[in-house]
N, C-alpha and C positions, 0 to 999 in steps of 0.2 A: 348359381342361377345363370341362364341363359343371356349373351348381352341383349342388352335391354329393358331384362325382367327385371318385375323388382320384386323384391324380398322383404314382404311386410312385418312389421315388428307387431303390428294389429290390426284389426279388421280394418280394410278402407273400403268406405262406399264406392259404388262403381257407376253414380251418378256420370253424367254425361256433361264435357266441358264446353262449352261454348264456343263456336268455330272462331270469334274474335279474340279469341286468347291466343288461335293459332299455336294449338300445344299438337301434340304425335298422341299417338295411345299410350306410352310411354308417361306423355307430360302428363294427359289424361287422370290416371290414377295418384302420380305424386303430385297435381294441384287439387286432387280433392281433400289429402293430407294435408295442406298447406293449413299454419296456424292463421288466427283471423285478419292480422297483420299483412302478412304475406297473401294472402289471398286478395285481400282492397287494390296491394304494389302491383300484382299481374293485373288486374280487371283494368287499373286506374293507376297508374305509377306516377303521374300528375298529380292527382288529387288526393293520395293514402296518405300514410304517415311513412317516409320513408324510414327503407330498411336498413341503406348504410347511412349515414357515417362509421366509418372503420370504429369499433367497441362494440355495433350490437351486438349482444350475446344471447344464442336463446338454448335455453340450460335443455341440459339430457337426463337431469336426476329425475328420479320417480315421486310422483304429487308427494307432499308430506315429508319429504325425503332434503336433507340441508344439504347443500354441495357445497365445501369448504373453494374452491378454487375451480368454480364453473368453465367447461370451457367456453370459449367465443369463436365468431367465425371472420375469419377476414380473407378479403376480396385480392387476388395477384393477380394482376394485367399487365400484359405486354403488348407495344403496336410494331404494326406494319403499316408503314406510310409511305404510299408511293406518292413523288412530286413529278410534275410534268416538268422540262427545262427550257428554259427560257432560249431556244436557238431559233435560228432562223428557220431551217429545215428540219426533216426527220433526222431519225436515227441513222439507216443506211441509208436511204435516200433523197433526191435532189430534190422531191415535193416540200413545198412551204407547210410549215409546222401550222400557221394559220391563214385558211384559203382567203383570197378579196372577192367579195362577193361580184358580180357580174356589172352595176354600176361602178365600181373600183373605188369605191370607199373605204378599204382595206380592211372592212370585218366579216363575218363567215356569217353567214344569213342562216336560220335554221330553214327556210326552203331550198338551200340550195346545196341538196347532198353528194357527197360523191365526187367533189371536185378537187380536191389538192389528195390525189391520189396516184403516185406511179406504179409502173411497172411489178418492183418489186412487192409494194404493200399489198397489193392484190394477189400476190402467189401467183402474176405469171410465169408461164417455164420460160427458162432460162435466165431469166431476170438474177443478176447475182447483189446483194447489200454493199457498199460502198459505206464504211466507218464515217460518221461526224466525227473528228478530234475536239471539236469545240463543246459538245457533249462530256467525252473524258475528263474534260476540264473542269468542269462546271462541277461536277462530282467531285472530284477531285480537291475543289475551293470547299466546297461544302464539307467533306471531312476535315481537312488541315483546321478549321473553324473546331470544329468539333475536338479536335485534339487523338484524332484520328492515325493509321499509318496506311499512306500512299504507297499502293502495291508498284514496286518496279518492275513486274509482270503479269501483265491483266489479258484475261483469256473468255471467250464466250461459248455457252454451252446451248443447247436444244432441250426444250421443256414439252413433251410434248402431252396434250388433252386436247380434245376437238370441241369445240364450240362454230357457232354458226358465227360470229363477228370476229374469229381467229382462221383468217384463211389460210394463212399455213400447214396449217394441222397442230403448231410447237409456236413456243414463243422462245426469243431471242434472249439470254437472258446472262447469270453467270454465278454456277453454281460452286466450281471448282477455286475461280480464281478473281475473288471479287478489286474492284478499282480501289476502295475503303477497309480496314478492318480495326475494329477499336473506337476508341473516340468516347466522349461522355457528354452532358449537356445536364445542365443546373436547373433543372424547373422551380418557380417558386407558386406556390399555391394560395391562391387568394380567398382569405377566409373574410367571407361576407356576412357571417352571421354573427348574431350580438349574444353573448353569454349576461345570462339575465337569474340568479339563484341556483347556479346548478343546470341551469338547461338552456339548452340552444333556441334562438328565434329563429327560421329560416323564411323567413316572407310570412304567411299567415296561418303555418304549421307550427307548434310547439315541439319536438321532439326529446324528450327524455336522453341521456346519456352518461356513461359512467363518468366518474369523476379519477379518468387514468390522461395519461400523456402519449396517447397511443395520434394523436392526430399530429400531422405535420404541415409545416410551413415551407421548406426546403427538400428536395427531393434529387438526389444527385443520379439519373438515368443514363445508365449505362449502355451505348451501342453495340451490338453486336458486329456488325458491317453496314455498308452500304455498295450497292449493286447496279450497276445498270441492266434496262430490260426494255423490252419494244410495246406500246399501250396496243390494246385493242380495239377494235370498230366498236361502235352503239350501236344497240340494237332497239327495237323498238316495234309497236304492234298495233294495228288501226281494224278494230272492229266493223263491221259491214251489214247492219240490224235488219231483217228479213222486211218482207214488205207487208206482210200479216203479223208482224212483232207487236205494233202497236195497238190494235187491235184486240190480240191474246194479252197484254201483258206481259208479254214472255221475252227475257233476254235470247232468243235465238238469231243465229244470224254467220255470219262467216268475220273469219279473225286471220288475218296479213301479217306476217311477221318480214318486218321491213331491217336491213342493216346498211347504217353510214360508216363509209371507210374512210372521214375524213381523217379522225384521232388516232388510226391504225396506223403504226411504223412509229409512233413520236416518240422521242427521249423521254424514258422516266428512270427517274431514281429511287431505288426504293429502300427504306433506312430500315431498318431491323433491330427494334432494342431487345435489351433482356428481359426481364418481369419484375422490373424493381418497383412498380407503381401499387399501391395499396386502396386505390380506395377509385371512386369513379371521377370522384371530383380530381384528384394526380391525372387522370386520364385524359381531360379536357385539357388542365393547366400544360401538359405535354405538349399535347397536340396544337394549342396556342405557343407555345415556345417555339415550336419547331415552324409552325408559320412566321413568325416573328423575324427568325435567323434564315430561313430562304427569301426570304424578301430583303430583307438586309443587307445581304450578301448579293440580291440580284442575280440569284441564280435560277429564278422564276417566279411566277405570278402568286402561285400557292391562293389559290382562292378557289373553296371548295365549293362554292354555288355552281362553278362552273364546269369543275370535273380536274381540273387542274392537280389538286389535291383530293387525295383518297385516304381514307385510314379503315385498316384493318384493325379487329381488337383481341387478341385471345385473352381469355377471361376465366382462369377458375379457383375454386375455392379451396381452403383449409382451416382446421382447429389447433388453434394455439390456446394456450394458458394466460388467464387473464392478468395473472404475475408476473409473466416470463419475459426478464428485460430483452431475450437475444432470439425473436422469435423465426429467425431465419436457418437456425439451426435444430429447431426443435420437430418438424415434420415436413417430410417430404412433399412437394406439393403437389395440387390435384391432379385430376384428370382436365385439359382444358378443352374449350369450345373455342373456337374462330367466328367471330361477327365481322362478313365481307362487308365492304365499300359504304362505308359511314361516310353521308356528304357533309354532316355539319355537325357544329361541337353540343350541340342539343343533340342530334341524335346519338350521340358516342357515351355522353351523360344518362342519361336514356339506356341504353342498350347495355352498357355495363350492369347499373343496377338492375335492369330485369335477371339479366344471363345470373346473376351472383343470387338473384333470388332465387330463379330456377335450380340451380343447383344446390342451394342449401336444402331446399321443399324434397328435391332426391334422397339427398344422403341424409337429414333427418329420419326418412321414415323406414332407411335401411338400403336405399334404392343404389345404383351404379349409374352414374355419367358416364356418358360415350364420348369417346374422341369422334366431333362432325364439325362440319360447316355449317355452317348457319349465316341466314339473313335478318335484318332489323326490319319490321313494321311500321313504319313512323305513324300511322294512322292509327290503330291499335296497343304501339307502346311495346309488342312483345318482340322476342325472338321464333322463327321461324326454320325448322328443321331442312336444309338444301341437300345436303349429301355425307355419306359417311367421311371421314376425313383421309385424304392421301397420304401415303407413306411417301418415301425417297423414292423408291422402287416400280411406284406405280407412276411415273410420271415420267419414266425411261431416260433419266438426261443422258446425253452423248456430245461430247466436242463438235462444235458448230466449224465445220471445212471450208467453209466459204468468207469466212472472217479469222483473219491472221492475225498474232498472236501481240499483242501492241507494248510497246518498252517505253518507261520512265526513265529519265537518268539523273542522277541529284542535283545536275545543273536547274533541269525541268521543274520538278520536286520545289527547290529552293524560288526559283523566278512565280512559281505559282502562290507560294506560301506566304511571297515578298507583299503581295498587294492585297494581303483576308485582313477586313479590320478585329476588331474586338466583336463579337456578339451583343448582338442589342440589352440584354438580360441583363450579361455581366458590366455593361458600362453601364446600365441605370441605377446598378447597387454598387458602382462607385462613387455616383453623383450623389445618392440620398445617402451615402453612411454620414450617420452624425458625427464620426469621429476623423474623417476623413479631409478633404482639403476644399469640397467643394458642397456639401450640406445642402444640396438641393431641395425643394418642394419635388414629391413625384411627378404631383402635373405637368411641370417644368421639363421632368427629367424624361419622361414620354416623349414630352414635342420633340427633346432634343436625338433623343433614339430611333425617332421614327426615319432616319435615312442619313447612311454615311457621311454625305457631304454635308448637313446639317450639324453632326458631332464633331465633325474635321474641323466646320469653321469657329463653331464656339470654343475650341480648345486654341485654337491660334491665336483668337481674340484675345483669349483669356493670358495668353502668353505674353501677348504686344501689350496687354494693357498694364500687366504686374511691371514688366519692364520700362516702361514710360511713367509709371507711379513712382519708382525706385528711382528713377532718373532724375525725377524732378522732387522728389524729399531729399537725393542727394546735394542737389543746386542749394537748396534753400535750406540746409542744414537742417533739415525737420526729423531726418533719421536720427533717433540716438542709440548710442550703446548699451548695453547691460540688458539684464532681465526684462526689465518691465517694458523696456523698449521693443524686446523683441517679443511679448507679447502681445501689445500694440499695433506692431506690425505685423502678427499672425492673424489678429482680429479684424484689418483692415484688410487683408489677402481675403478671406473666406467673404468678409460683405461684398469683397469685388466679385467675386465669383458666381455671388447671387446678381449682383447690379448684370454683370458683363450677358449671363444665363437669361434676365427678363429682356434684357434690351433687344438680343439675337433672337429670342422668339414672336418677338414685340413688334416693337420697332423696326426693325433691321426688315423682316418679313413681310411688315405692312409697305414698307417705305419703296420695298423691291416691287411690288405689285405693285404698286400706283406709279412706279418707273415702269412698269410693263419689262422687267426684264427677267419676268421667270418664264420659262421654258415647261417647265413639267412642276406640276400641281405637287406632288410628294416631295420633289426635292427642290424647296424654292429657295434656295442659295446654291446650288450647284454651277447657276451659270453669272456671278457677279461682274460687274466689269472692273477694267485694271487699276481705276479709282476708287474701288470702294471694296477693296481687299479683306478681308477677315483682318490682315495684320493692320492695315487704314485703320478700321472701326476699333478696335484693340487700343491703337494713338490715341484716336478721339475721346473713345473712354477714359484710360488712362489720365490723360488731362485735366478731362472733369471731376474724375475722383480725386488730382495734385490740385482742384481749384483754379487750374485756368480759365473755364469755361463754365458756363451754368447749361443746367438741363437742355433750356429751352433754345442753347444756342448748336447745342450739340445736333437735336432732332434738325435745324435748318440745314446743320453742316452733311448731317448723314443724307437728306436728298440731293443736297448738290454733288456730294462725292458721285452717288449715283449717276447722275448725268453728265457727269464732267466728261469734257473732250482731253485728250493728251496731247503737248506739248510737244511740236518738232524742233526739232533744231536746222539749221541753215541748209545741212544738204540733206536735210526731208529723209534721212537714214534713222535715226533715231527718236524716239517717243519717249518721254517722262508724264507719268501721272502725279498729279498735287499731290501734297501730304495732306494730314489730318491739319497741322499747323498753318499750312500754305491758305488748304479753304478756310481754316477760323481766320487770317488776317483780311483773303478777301475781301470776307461777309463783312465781316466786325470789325476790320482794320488793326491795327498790333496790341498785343496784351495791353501795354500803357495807358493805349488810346482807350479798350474796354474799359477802362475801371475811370477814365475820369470822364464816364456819360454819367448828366447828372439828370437822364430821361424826361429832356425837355421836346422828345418827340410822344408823338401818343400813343396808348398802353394801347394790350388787344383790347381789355373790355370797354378803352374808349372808341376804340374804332368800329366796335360793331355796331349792327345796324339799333336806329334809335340812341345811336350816343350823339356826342361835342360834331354840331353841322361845322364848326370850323377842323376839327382833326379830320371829319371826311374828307373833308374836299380840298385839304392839304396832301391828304395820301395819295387820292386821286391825281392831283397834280401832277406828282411826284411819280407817277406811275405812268404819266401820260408822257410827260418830259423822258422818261428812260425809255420808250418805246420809240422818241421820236430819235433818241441817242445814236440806238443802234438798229440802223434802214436794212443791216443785210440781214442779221437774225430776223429779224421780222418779215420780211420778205421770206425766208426760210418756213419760217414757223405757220405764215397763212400756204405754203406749200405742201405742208403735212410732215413736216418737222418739229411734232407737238414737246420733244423731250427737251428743244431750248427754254420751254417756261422757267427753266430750273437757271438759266442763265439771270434772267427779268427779275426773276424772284430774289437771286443773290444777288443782286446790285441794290434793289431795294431795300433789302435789311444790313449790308455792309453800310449805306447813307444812312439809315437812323438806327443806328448802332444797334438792331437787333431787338427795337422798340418796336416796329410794327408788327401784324398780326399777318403771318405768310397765309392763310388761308386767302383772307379778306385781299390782301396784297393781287394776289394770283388772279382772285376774281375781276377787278379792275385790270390789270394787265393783260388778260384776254380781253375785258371788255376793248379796249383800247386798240387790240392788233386787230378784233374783228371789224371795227370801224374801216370808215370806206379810208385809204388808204393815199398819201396826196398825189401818185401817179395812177390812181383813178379819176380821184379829183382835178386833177388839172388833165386827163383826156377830156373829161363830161365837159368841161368849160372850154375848153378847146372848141369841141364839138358843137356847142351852141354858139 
């Protein structure tokens, strides 16, 4: 048969497809084949019964006819994800990667096109690319992650196809000698749906399914390489509706095709896996992983709302044996499709399952898939026929002459490799293994993954506080020997591990914001100060778990660390910050003195409002008297020195041993320093 033709096993109507399916003449005939199933998924992919999960089977025997070992069809996808990189400039050039809009509020206005645009990007002559090396890198962190191998000679080639938002004519790219090659990344796939007798609930669809092992939790995807290459302009298109249009009714009118060269020249990375993914739902969880670990890692934004992040999808299908433990060896796989520039993991969900439907509805009824390009419909749900698909040959690459040949050396290699942490994925399944050292809650183990410095300091914590626990069961002879002992002390490691894990997410986090000393929303322990260290907080902990301290003494101590000022010594060279120990004597005066308060000052719930009018107005006193103590903090604090409260605040709970209520406390010590002030008061008296 001709490509394209299809080769009917029986008669197919030659009814006519409806333009919203967005099918070819091609699709045309094999969607009217489509079984009734299939036919619902193209009109409605939202609304049918879906086609995969990985197991559908829809048998080939003849009506009436038993098929001992039916075959099935399952779904192989591969992505291409390109990421924008987080640099300051482009790739060769000195234009900022992101323009400041014309006020200089430093973000790119969508009216304002065509501004962070050089020489180069625009394909003026003579304009020659100038390398980012902080680009290289960046890639470069991103495979070593990956488990990748760092080319010690990286080369760029010329890609050439003409598009109107490609003023070059060829995009920059590197076909011969990529920066990456190798690498893998562990996807785990989140299975949302509730097994109920045999069958899956997926939201308010029922879907039937065999009762095989074919569905996966775990997905080990394999990298082909990863590549640097130059983005292109957007393009874009502003219709111009006649002035008798409204009138007829009639869409006539003129149509402008407009292009912005702001995104043209920028560093993208573009990751290349094999086809290890099976199913649509591997597809998303992918594509979420790999957002996951570019964020992680900081090697860009990876946020596809915005174009940052792109996923390509090749997508095609094959028949395996519904018995067949090793079905990777059992048939060569299809013909595949390419679905370009999926912006979001809905449509990548989406666009898989159609494309996997589309081509099963083919080769059911006899038909041949074409290697093409294809685009996603999000409106309609289908795939959409762009161009026959490019070979090697047709895209002419040749050594780019104008960009020299750039060397790694193992020193390079090693210095880069020195500062990639662990992957977010793989340290959140070492935080939840139940068998493991730290038995997280997932919820927990999220907050904690969601940004380097956030996992750095919980593991520090967690360090300082084992060894301040150990220290002080050794003081106090509470460690013993033998078995039982040291399982005791393993049971006591792992509750720490939870205690240390809520506190840092908790506490720690809250306590830093209401200090105002977070800097950046994602990462709000990155910027702690020199008193309130991961290894500090670890002490403090520690303690609490040895019984030095109680809870409630702990949360006063973690705000003052916060604010604490550091200690010079005589020639104003050197600085010491408190310990955890130092601020518990502060507050609370020395262990001794804590344990013989026999809490003849008043609890919180007597001092809140509507309690004992004598504990009020005790506290109040007492709040008035320390304000009047100290004339220069105060004089500071009504200056806009608001993070002394934290000073006002520990003196008050050191004097009633950690009996009063620091809220309630705070509130009266402001009330106090905003009062008129007595070198107000004795001007005003002066003056009259």
């Amino acid at each position: 048969a001709a490509p394209g033709a299809c080769r009917a096993a029986r008669r197919v109507p030659t009814r006519r497809v409806p333009e919203a399916v967005g099918a070819s003449v091609t699709d045309a005939r094999a969607t009217a084949a489509f079984p009734r199933s299939i036919r619902r998924w193209v009109a409605a992919p939202d609304n049918a019964r879906p086609l995969e999960p990985v197991g559908r089977h829809l048998s080939t025997a003849a009506p009436g006819v038993a098929d001992d070992d039916p075959p099935r069809w399952e779904t192989v996808v591969g992505l291409e994800l390109h990421v924008q990189l987080g640099t300051a400039t482009k790739l060769f050039s000195a234009a900022p990667r992101r323009a400041s809009s014309p006020d200089g509020s430093g973000s790119l206005s969508e009216s304002a096109p065509n501004v962070a645009v050089a020489a180069f990007d625009a394909a003026w002559p003579g304009a020659l690319p100038s390398l980012n090396r902080r680009a290289l890198e960046l890639a470069a962190r991103l495979g070593i992650a990956l488990g990748g191998e760092v080319a010690k000679r990286t080369s760029f080639d010329r890609k050439h196809y003409h598009y109107a938002d490609q003023p070059h004519g060829y995009q920059i790219t590197q076909q011969r000698e990529p920066v990456v090659t190798g690498g893998a990344l562990d996807v785990f796939v989140k299975n949302d749906t509730r097994r109920e007798n045999g069958s899956v609930t997926n939201g308010s669809v029922d879907v039937e399914e065999p009762n095989d092992s074919s569905r996966r939790s775990n997905v080990r995807l394999r990298v082909e390489r990863l590549q640097l290459e130059t983005d292109t302009g957007k393009s874009a298109t502003r219709f111009f509706p006649d002035d008798d249009a409204s009138k007829t009714k009639k869409k006539s009118g003129t149509r402008e095709w407009l292009v912005d060269y702001n995104r043209a020249g920028c560093a993208l990375v573009e990751i290349v896996t094999l086809p290890d993914l099976r199913s649509a739902e591997e597809a998303v969880a992918a594509v979420e992983a790999f957002q996951r670990a570019v964020r992680f890692l900081e090697v860009g934004d990876a946020n596809m709302e915005d174009g940052s992040l792109r996923a390509d999808v090749n997508v095609s299908v094959r028949r395996v044996s519904r018995f067949s433990k090793n079905a990777e060896n059992e048939e060569v796989f299809g013909e595949r499709c390419e679905i370009k520039n999926l912006n979001s993991t809905r449509s990548v969900l989406r666009a898989v399952r159609h494309e996997a439907a589309r081509q099963i509805a083919i080769l059911e009824i006899g038909g041949v898939v074409n290697r093409e390009t294809r685009g996603f419909d999000a409106e309609t749900g289908t795939t959409i026929a762009l161009r026959g698909k490019e070979v090697v040959a047709d895209y002419r690459f040749a050594p780019e002459p104008d960009v020299p040949t750039t060397y790694f050396t193992d020193a390079d290699i090693a210095e880069m490799a020195r500062g990639v942490p662990e992957l977010p994925d793989a340290a959140k399944q070492r935080l939840v293994d139940p068998e493991g050292d730290y038995r997280l809650k997932a919820a927990v183990a999220d907050t904690l993954v969601s940004h380097p410095t956030t996992l750095d300091a919980y593991e520090r914590a967690l360090a300082a506080a084992r060894a301040t626990l150990f220290s002080a069961q050794s003081q106090t002879r509470l460690l013993k020997k033998g078995a039982r002992g040291d399982v005791a002390v393993s049971e006591k490691s792992s509750d720490l591990a939870r205690t240390v894990a809520h506190w840092v997410v908790g506490e720690l986090v809250g306590a830093a914001k209401r200090a105002k000393v977070v800097r950046r929303a994602n990462a709000p322990l990155a910027h702690l100060p020199g008193g309130a260290t991961p290894e500090a907080i670890g002490e403090l902990l520690g303690l609490a778990a040895a019984g030095k301290c109680t809870a409630r003494m702990a949360k006063a101590a973690t705000a003052a660390m916060l604010v604490a000022e550091p200690s010079v010594d005589h020639s104003g060279s050197r600085r010491s910050w408190p310990t955890a120990r130092q601020t518990l004597v502060s507050l609370f005066g020395s262990e001794a003195e804590r344990e013989e308060v026999k809490g003849d000052f008043p609890t919180e719930e007597e001092t809140k409002d509507g309690g004992d009018e004598g504990n009020e107005r005790a506290l109040r006193l007492l709040c008035v008297a320390v304000v009047a103590e100290k004339p220069m903090e105060a004089a500071l604090f009504r200056g806009g020195k608001t993070r002394l409260m934290g000073a006002f605040v520990g003196e008050i709970m050191r004097r009633t041993k950690g009996r009063a209520d620091p809220r309630r406390a705070a509130e009266m010590v402001k009330e106090a320093l905003l009062a008129e002030s007595p070198e107000t008061r004795a001007k005003r008296e002066s003056d009259e």
